[in-house]
C-alpha positions, 0 to 999 in steps of 0.5 A: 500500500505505501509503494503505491502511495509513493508511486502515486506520489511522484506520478502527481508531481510529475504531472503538476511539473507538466502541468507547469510546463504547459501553463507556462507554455501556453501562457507565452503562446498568449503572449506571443499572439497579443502581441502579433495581433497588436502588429497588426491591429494595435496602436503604434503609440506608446504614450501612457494612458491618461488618466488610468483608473489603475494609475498608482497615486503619488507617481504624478510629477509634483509640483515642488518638483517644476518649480524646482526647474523654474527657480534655475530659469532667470528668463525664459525666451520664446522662443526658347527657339531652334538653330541648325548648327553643327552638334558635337560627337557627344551631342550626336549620341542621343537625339533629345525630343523636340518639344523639350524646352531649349536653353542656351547658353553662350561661352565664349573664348577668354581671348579672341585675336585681333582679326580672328574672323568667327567660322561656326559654333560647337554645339552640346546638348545635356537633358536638365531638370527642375522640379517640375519638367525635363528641358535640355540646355544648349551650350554655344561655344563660338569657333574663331579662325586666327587672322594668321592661319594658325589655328582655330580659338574656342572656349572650353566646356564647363567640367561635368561631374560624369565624363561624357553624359548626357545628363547634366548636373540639375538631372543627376542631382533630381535622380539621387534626390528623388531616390535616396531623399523622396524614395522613389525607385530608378525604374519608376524616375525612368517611367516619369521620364519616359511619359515626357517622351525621354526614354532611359536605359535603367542600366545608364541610369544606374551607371550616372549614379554608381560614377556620382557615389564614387566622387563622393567617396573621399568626402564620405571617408572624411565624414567617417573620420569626422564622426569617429572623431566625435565624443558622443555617438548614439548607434543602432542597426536596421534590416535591408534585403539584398540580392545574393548572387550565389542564389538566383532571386533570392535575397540576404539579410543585411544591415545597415548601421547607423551612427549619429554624431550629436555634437557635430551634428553627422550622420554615418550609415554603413553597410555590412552583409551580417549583424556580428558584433565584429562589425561594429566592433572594427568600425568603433575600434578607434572611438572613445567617449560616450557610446549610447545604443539599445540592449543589443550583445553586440555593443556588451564589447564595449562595456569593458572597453577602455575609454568608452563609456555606454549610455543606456536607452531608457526608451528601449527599457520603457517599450519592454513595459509597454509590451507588458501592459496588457498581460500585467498592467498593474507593475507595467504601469507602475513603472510606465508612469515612473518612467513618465516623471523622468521624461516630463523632467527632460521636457521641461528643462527644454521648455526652459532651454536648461543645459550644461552643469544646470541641467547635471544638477538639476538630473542629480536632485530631481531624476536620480532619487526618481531612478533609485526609486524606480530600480528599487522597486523593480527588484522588490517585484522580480521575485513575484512575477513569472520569470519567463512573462512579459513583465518579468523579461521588462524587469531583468531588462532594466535590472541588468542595465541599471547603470547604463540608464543613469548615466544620462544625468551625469552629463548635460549633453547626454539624452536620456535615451537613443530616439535620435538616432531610431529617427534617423532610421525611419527613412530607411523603413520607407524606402523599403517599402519602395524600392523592396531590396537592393540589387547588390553588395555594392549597391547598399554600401552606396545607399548607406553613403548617400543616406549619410550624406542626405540625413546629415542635410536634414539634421542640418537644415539644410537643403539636399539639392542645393548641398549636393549641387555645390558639392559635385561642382567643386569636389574634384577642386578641393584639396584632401585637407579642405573635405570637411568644409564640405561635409554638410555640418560647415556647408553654408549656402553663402559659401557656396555662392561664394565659390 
């Protein structure tokens, strides 16, 4: 009687440890379909609910707490005709259509002999464009015979950016600005083209582009140094498709990583086939400073790295909360709304345009004892939550890169979190969308160039196509040691029309 009772025994704990099991599995499939159903129903916010009749009272940001800021604020501030004329050979290669609008312009030679009598002109065609329309300019460069036969006098061609093309340099700017800023694929600029009766090889086109990205590369090379150089860096990393040219129509998974300088205001793309951390880790080798990134294992390398020091995102700890809300709101929005003081902290002190030692202070006596708080709690609870759920992967999240998450208040210059650098993202996203992959290897380190080139426009304010014109005008001209004055971070619109 007693061995069965024993075998009774342990068949039911048995079946409780598989009943445990399933539970738990079945409790992460819950999990797991909440959280595709949110993908693709749910609200892409994560902003907090207001006033939650499950809000815990007492966490609200106090008003001791704003006049705290506003006694640091002394003063707040608020802030058109035809000619038949001998064409050159270059001219002779494509035969632009007739009702494309005609501007001419003349260029006559520096220096005419006395008594060199004019006998025709050379004539070249390159096909331009505005925002609005295809035109074709016409370049007229009078041909003198010298008085004394010795020779014929007429003036250069102005230098092209590509080597006989038939493009000029309006068209080439609109081709990579339509792509890389406006995301609109070379087949369907080729498409547009050809509905204004200019058609287009998508092989030529992609040849303009590939010889434009070489220019650039010295200056994208100095753009790496200078953003390397810098003492404050926030990384991260998104998904491209990529055709393989090992496998017939299929596409690779690569990456393009993406570095944001905050100080000198670049942004730095870079391409690579695989999400090891030996990519980022060749590509920060020579950086020291504050390196500011999610929770990915790749950037762990540098937390023993001499000379960097790494910056937490508490966005990326605040979204694992957010996830949670639904299986566990109670703790999920206890620390949501915690979290909301911290950020309601930054807000105002921008409000108030507080910065430097100011703002260190303020951190130290508003945001650190908020963050002690916060942590403390989160320890206290992770005994009592199931370590395999939502909440309990928030807390351990959190827990484990409590450090990294306060340093932000020990700087001025630091953000409390990494959404600068996700925001230089987002266009990647929509050009995904548009041009779905990349043709090669090659072709998406080249993308990564010019996304570099483009968002540091927008980070400066700038804008692309005016940038981009001065540039390729002037890059072949400008000595290695002069590259940075291009880059768009010390462009100028008045320099350039200096030049």
């Amino acid at each position: 009687m007693e061995e069965i009772n024993l075998a009774l025994q342990s068949e039911n704990a048995e079946l409780r440890k598989t009943n445990s099991e399933l539970e738990g599995q079945v409790n992460h499939l819950k999990v797991r379909i909440d959280q595709l159903l949110r993908l693709l129903y749910g609200k892409k916010s994560e902003k907090l609910p207001a006033q939650d009749p499950d809000s815990f009272t007492g966490l609200l940001f106090a008003e001791e707490d704003i006049a705290v800021v506003e006694q640091t604020v002394e003063s707040k501030s608020v802030a058109a005709h035809t000619r038949k004329v001998k064409k050159d050979p270059v001219s002779l290669r494509y035969e632009f259509p007739d009702h494309l609008r005609r501007e001419e312009v003349v260029i006559e030679p520096s220096d005419i002999p006395e008594g060199a009598v004019k006998i025709g002109e050379e004539v070249s065609e390159k096909l331009e464009a505005t925002k609005s329309e295809l035109y074709v300019k016409r370049t007229i460069r009078p041909k003198y015979a010298k008085a004394d036969r010795s020779g014929i006098v007429i003036a250069n061609l102005p230098e092209a950016p590509v080597y006989r093309c038939m493009a000029g340099l309006s068209l080439l700017i609109r081709i990579l600005v339509d792509k890389y800023v406006d995301h609109l694929p070379l087949n369907r600029q080729i498409e547009r083209f050809a509905r204004q009766g200019v058609k287009l090889k998508e092989s030529t086109v992609c040849d303009w582009v590939s010889q434009l990205a070489k220019l650039l590369e010295a200056l994208y090379n100095e753009l790496i140094s200078q953003v390397l150089s810098s003492w404050y860096i926030g990384a991260d990393e998104t998904t491209v498709k990529v055709l393989d040219p090992k496998i017939s129509g299929k596409t690779h998974q690569g990456y393009l990583w993406v570095y944001l300088a905050h100080q000198e205001k670049l942004v730095l793309f870079d391409y690579d086939p695989s999400r090891k951390k030996e990519v980022v880790g060749n590509r920060l080798s020579s950086f020291r400073g504050y390196l500011q990134s999610d929770g990915y294992a790749g950037y762990e390398q540098f937390s023993t790295h001499e000379g960097i020091t790494r910056v937490g995102c508490m966005a990326h700890a605040r979204r694992k909360f957010d996830e949670a809300l639904s299986n566990h709101r109670a703790p999920a929005l206890h620390v949501l709304t915690m979290m909301q003081r911290l950020y309601r902290l930054e807000h105002l002190m921008r409000f108030y345009n507080i910065t430097g030692e100011k703002k260190v202070q303020l951190r130290k006596r508003l945001a650190v004892p908020m963050l002690e708080e916060m942590f403390a709690w989160m320890n206290e609870q992770l005994g009592k939550v199931p370590p395999k759920s939502p909440i309990g992967n928030a807390l351990r999240y959190a827990l484990k890169r409590k450090a990294e998450l306060m340093v932000y208040t020990t700087h001025g210059d630091l953000h409390i979190d990494n959404n600068h650098v996700e925001n230089k993202i987002r266009p990647v996203a929509i050009g995904r969308k548009n041009y779905m992959f990349m043709g090669s290897h090659e072709s998406a380190q080249r993308t990564a160039m010019l996304y570099s080139f483009f968002l540091s426009c927008k980070v400066n304010k700038i804008d692309p196509e005016e940038w981009l014109s001065d540039v390729l005008s002037r890059i072949n001209s400008t000595k290695k040691s002069e590259l940075q004055n291009l880059l768009p971070n010390r462009w100028s619109k008045s320099n350039a029309s200096q030049n």
